[in-house]
N, C-alpha and C positions, 0 to 999 in steps of 0.2 A: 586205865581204860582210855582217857582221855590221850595220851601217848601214842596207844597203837592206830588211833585214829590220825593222827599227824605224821604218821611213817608214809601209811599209802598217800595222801594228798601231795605231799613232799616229792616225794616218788614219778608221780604223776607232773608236777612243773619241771621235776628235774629232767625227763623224757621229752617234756614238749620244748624246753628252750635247749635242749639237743636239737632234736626236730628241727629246732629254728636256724638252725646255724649251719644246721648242714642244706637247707634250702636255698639260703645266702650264698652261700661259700661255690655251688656253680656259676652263680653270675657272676662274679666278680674275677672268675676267669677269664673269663670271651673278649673283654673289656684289652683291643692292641694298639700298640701306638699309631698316629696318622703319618704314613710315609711321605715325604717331602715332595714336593707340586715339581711335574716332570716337566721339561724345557718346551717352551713351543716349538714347533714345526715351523721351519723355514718358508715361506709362503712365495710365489712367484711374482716378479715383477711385473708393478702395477701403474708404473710410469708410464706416459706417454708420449714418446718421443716426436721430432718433426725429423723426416726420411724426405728425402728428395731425391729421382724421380719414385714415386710408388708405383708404376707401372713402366717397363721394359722390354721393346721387340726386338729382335736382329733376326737376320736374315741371311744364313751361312751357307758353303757350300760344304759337304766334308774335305776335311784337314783346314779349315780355317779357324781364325780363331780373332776374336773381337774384346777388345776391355770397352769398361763404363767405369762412371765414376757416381759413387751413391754417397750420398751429404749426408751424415747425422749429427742432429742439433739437443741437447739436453736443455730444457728450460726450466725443470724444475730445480728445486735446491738440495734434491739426493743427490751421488754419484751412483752412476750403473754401470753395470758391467756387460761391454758388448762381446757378443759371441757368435759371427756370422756361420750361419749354417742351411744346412737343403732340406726343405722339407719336405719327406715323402708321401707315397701313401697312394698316388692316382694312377689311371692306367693313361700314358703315352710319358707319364714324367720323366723330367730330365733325369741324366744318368748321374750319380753326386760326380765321380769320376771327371766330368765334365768341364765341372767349375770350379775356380782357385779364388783365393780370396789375399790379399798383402799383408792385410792383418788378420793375427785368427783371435786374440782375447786380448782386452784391454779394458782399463775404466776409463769411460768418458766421465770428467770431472761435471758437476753443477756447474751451469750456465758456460759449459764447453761446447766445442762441436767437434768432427772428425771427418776424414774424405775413407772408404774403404773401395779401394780398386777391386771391381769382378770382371774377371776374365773368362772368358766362354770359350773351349778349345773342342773344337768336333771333329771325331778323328775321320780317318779316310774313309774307312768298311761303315760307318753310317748310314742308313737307311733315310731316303728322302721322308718327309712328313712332318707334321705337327706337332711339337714338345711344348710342356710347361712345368710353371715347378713356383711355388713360394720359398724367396730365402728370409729366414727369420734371424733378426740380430739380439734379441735378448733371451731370456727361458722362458718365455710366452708367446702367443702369434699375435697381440697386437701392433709389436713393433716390426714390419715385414715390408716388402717389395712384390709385385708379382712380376713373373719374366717369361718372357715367350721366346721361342725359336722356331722358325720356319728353314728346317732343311732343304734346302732345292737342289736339282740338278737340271742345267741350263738345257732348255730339249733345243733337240737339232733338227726338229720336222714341225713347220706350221700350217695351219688348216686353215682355208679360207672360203665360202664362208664356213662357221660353223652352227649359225643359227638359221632357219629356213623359214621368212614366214610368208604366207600367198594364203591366196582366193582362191578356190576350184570351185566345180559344178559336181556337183554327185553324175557319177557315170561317165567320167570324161578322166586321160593319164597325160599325166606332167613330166616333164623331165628339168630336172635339176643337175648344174653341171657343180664340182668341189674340185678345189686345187689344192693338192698337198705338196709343200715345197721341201725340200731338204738340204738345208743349209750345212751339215755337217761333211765328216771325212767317211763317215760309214754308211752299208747300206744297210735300209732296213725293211721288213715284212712289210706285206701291206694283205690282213684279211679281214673286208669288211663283211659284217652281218647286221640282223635287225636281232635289236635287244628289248623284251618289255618288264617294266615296275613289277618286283614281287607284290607287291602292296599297292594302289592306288586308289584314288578315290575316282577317277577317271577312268567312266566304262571303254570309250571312244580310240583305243589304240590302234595301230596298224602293226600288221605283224608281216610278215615275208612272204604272204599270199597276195598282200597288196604293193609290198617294194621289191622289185628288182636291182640290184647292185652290179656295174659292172666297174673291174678297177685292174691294172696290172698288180703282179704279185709279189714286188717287192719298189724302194723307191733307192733309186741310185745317190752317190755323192753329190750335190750340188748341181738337183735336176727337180724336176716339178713334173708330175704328173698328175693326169684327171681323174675324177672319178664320177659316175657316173650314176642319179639314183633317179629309178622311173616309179613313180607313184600313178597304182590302178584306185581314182578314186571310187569306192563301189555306188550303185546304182541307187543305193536304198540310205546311203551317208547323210547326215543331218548334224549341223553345230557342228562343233570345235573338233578336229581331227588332230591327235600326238603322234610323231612318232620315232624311235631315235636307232640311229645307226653308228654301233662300232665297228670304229674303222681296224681294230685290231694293229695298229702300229707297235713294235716292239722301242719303240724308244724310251731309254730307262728315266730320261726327262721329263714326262710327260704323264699326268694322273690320268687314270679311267677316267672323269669325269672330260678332261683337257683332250681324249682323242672322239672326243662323238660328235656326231652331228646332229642337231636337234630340228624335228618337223613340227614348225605349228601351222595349222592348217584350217583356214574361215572354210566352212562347207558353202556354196551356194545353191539354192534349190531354183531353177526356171519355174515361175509361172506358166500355169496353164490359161488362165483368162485375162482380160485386160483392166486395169482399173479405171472405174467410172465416172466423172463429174458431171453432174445433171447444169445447167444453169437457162434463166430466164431471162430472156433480153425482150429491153421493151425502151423501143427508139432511143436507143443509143446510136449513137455515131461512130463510135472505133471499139475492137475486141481484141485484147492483147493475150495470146496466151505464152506463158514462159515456163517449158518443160528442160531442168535440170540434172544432172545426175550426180550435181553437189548436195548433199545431207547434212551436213556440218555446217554451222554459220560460221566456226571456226577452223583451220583446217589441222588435222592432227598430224602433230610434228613428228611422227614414227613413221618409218618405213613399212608401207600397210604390203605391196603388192611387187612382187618379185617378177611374176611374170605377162605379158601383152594380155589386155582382157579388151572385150570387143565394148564395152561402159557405152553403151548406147541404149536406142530406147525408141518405139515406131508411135507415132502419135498419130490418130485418126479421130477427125473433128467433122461433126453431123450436125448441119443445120436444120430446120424444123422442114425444106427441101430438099434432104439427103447430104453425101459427101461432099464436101469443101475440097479443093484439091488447091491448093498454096504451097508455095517453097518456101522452107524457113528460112530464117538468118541464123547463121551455126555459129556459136563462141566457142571456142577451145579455151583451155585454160589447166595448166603444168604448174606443178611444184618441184622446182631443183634443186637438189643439194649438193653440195662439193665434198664428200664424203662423210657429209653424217651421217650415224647409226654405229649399226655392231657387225662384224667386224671394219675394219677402214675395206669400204665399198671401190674405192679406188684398185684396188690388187684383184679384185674378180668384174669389175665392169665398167672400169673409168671413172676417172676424175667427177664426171656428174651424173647423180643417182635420180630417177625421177619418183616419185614418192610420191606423190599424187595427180589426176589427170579425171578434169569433169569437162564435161559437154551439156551443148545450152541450145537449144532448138526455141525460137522466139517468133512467133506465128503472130500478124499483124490485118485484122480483117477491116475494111472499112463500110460505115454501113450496115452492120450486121442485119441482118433479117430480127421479125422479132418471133418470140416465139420460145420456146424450147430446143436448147442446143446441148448436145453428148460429146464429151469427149472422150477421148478412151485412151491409155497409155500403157503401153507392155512394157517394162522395162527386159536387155539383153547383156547380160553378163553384167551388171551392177548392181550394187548393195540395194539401193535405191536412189529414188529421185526428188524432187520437189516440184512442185508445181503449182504459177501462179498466174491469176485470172484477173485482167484489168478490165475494167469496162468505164468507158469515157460517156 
């Protein structure tokens, strides 16, 4: 009895440490060896080298071609490996084709240095304008140069002036005389127009309602001719007037920007009424008055006024028994210059530019009356005036 009762219990451990073994016996599967630690990656050089010059202009014509010489200095105690090369990626950048280098890979030793000759060759069919290009000498861009080229082509036709700055009167037309010279062997077109800003932040343009252009229509070998712009200043014009004229030259020398002629333009508006100083004279002996058409206590060294302005100014002085009638004493007084400004003033109007011109009306009453006295001053084609009251 005792027996068959220790079959089943028997039975039963002998099931469960089965059971146990075979629960075991998946994990100890899984269990793979650790594969061996992968090599690191090469990392880019972190050196910082001394390059001399870091910044590089030349200024070629096509088919020329220029070398430099670029210094590198290794201070650290690695060796590095130099590799001059172009670095692309912008829009005008240099062509690689362009530039040659004497050395193309070498190590610069620890506390070495090196010269790498770059040579700049711009072939013929080259398009004048603006290039640039970073060259990098290691496999990173801290170690680099930056270099520019300015392609030109020598133009054969000069503009003078090209800048136009003057005084007008609203409702009043100006004429402006421009010499185009042509120094070259060819001839070239000549069509001028008025051009305005797609964009500007300046309402104030003049368009070809207000400029008339006369010019012949083309410019010979080693001849000069005029050209001719009439400006209608309008009636209703106020502040600063722009306005620019291409001259349409086909010279292949010469940028858009390099054939126009720029208008800048002070509007002036005529007074309607006179300006008025009241004063009270009470026995005084002398009455100075000094009516100016200098505003500036300084005078400005710019070429204000291109063309003859009448800068004058009618003064009428009222004593407490009506009109005074007195002759002034007149100062004149010029600013000359020997061709300063923009362009050399010498080539369109002689050697000396006048550049500024005020007038001085200087009234001298003796005895004045007492009383309440008016003066009154219209200024006539002048910015303005000054005007000052002695009383002795």
């Amino acid at each position: 009895m005792s027996q068959m009762r220790l079959i089943p219990l028997l039975s039963i451990l002998l099931v469960a440490s089965v059971s146990a073994v075979e629960v075991v016996k998946p994990a100890m599967d899984v269990v793979k060896p650790i594969p061996p630690p992968t090599p690191p990656i090469e990392k880019p050089y972190k050196t910082k080298l001394i390059i001399k010059p870091k910044f590089k202009h030349l200024k070629l014509k096509p088919g020329q071609s220029e070398s430099f010489d670029v210094e590198i200095k290794n201070p650290t105690d690695k060796d590095v490996r130099i590799e001059p090369r172009i670095f692309e990626g912008r829009i005008g950048s240099i062509d690689i084709n362009w530039i040659s280098f004497d050395k193309e890979s070498f190590i610069l030793k620890s506390k070495d240095s090196a010269t790498i000759i770059v040579t700049v060759s711009v072939p013929n069919d080259a398009e004048k304008g603006f290039y640039s290009c970073r060259i990098l000498f290691t496999n990173d861009s801290i170690n680099s140069i930056y270099l520019s080229i300015e392609v030109f082509i020598p133009p054969s036709v000069k503009i003078s002036p090209r800048w136009i700055d003057d005084f007008v009167e609203a409702g009043k037309t100006y004429e402006y005389k421009v010499k185009v010279k042509n120094k070259g062997s060819e001839t070239f077109n000549l069509n001028p127009k008025v051009v305005q800003p797609s964009v500007s932040f300046e309402e104030n343009w003049l368009s070809e309602k207000e400029i008339t252009i006369s010019s012949p229509p083309t410019i010979p070998p080693n001849s000069e001719v005029e050209v001719k712009i009439v400006v209608n200043v309008p009636s209703d014009a106020s502040g600063h007037l722009r306005g620019t004229i291409d001259l349409g030259i086909d010279d292949p020398g010469l940028y858009e920007w390099g054939r126009r002629v720029e208008l800048s333009l002070n509007v002036y508006r005529a007074p309607k009424e006179p300006f008025v100083k009241i004063l009270n004279i009470d026995n005084a002996s002398k009455l100075t008055i000094r009516v100016s058409s200098e505003i500036f206590k300084v005078p400005i060294p710019i070429p204000i006024l291109r063309t003859s302005t009448v800068n004058d100014f009618d003064v009428r002085i009222v004593s407490p028994s009506g009109d005074v009638k007195i002759k002034p004493k007149i100062v004149e007084s010029l600013i000359v210059t020997t061709g300063f400004g923009r362009p050399p003033w010498e080539e369109t109007e002689g050697i000396y530019k006048v550049i500024s011109t005020t007038k001085k009306k200087i009234y001298e009453i003796e005895n004045p009356e007492n009383g309440v006295w008016r003066i009154e001053v219209m200024p006539k084609g002048c910015l303005g005036f000054s005007l000052e009251v002695e009383i002795e």
